[in-house]
C-alpha positions as CSV (number, residue, x, y, z in Angstrom):
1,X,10.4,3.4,-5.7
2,X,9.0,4.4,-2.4
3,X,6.7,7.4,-2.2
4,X,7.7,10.8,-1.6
5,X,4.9,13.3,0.3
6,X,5.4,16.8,-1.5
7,X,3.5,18.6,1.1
8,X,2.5,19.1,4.6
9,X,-1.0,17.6,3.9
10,X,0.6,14.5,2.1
11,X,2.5,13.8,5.2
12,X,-0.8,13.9,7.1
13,X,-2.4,10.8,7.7
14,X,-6.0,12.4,8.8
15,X,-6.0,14.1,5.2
16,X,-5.5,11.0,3.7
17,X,-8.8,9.5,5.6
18,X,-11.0,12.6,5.4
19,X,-11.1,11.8,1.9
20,X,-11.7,8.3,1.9
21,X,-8.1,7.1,1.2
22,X,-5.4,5.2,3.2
23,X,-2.2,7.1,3.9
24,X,0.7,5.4,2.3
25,X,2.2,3.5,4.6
26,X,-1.2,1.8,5.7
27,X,-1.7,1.2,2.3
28,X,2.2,-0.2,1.6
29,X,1.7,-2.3,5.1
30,X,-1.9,-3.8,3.5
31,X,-0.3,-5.0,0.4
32,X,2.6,-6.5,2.2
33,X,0.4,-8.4,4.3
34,X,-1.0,-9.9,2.0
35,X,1.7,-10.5,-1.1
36,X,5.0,-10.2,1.1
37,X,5.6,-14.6,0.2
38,X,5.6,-13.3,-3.5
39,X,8.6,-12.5,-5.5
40,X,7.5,-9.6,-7.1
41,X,8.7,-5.5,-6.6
42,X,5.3,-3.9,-8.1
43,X,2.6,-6.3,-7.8
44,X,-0.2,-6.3,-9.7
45,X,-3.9,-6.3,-9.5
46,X,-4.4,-10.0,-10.2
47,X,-1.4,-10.8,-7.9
48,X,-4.3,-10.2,-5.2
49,X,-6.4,-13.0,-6.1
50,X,-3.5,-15.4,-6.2
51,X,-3.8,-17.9,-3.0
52,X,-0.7,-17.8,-0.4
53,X,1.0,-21.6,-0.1
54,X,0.2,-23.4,3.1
């Protein structure tokens, strides 16, 4: 289920990274980078350490 911004400020990347955060979609493009070979729809934390297939 994608995510849905409720506010101005939640559609505003720079609010995001004043607080420390990655906006959303950075954040949905970082984990498909690096799990988009597996299977899964919600991935989990362990699914990180898991080693791509050459």
């Amino acid at each position: 289920m994608p995510w849905t911004p409720r506010s101005a400020a939640h559609r505003d990347p720079e609010q995001w990274r004043r607080r420390g955060l990655l906006p959303p979609a950075e954040l949905d493009a970082l984990v498909h980078a690096r799990l988009g070979w597996l299977p899964v729809d919600d991935p989990t934390y362990a699914d990180f350490f898991v080693e791509p297939p050459a």
